[in-house]
C-alpha positions in Angstrom: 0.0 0.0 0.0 1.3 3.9 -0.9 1.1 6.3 1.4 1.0 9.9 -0.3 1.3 12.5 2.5 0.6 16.4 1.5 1.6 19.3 3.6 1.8 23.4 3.4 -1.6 24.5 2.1 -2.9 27.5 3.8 -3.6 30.9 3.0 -1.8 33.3 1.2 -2.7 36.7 0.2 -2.5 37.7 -3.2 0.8 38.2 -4.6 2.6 36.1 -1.6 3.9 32.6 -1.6 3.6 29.0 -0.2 5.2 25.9 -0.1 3.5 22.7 -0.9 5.4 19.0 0.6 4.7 15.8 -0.6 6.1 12.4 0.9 5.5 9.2 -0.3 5.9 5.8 1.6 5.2 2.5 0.5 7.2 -0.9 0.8 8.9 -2.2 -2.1 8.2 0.3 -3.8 10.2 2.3 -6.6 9.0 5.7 -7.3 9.1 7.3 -11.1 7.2 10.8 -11.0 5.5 12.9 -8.9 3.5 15.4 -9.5 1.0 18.3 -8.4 -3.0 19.3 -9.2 -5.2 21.5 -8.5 -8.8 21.5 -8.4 -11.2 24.7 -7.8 -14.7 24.1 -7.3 -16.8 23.4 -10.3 -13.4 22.6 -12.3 -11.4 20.1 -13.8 -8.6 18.8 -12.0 -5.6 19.9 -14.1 -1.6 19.6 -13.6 0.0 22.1 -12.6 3.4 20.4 -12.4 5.2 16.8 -12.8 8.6 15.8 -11.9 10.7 13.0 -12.5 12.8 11.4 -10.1 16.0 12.0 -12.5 15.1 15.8 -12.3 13.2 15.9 -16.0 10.1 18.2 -15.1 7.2 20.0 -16.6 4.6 22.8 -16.0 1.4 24.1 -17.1 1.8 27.0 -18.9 -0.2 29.3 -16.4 2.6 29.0 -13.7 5.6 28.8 -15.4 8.0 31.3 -14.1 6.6 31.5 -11.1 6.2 27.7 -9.7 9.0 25.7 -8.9 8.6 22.0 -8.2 11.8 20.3 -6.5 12.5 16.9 -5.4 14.2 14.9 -2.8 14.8 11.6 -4.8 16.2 10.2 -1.6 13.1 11.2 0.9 10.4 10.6 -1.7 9.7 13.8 -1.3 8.5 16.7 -3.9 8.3 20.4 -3.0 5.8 22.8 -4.8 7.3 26.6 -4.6 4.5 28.7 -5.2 5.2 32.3 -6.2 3.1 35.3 -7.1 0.0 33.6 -6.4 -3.5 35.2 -8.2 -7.0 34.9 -6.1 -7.9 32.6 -9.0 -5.5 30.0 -8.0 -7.2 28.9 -4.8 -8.0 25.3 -5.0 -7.4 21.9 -3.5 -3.8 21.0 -4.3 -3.2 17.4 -4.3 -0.4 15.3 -5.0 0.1 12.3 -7.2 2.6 9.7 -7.8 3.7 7.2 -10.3 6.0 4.2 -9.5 6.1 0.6 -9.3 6.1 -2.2 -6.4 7.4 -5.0 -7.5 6.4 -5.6 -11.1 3.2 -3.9 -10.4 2.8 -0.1 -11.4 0.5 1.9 -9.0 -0.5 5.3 -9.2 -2.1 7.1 -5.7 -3.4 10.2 -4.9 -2.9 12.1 -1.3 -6.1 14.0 0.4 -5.3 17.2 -1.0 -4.4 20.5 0.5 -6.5 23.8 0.5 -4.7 26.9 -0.9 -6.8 29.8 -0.7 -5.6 33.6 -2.1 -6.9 36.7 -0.7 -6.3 39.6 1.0 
């Protein structure tokens, strides 16, 4: 069983910053890519950024330049630098991941965080 663990969501006023965490814990388990969502109310859930764990990452285009996803390979652990945040960006941020235990690949979601933007 995976265990996908989210942290950092809060608020933020428009403008500011937060940090999003994301461990990941299973055994036997060999972990490929992470990455992040969000999903506002009456939306689609869309990506907002992957990572792999050899460092090979991608972003949607409405947060390039000012989202920075990092990872510790060694902790299973992503980071989600979130910069210049826009009221229109509040959501629940959750966290996926894709990997393999044993021969089996699994893909698991965490709860989700809450971000909301405003002043």
């Amino acid at each position: 069983q995976v265990r996908v663990v989210e942290s950092g969501g809060g608020l933020a006023q428009p403008g500011g910053s937060l940090r999003l965490s994301c461990t990941v814990s299973a055994s036997r388990f060999r972990l490929y890519a992470m990455g992040w969502y969000r999903q506002a109310p009456g939306e689609e859930r869309e990506l907002v950024a992957r990572i792999t764990m050899s460092g090979n990452t991608n972003y949607a285009d409405f947060v390039k330049g000012r989202f920075a996803i990092s990872r510790d390979s060694a902790d299973n652990t992503v980071y989600l630098q979130m910069n210049n945040l826009k009221p229109r960006e509040a959501a629940v941020y959750s966290c996926n991941e894709e990997g393999t235990i044993g021969d089996a690949m699994v893909d698991d979601w965490g709860q989700g965080t809450q971000v909301s933007v405003s002043s």
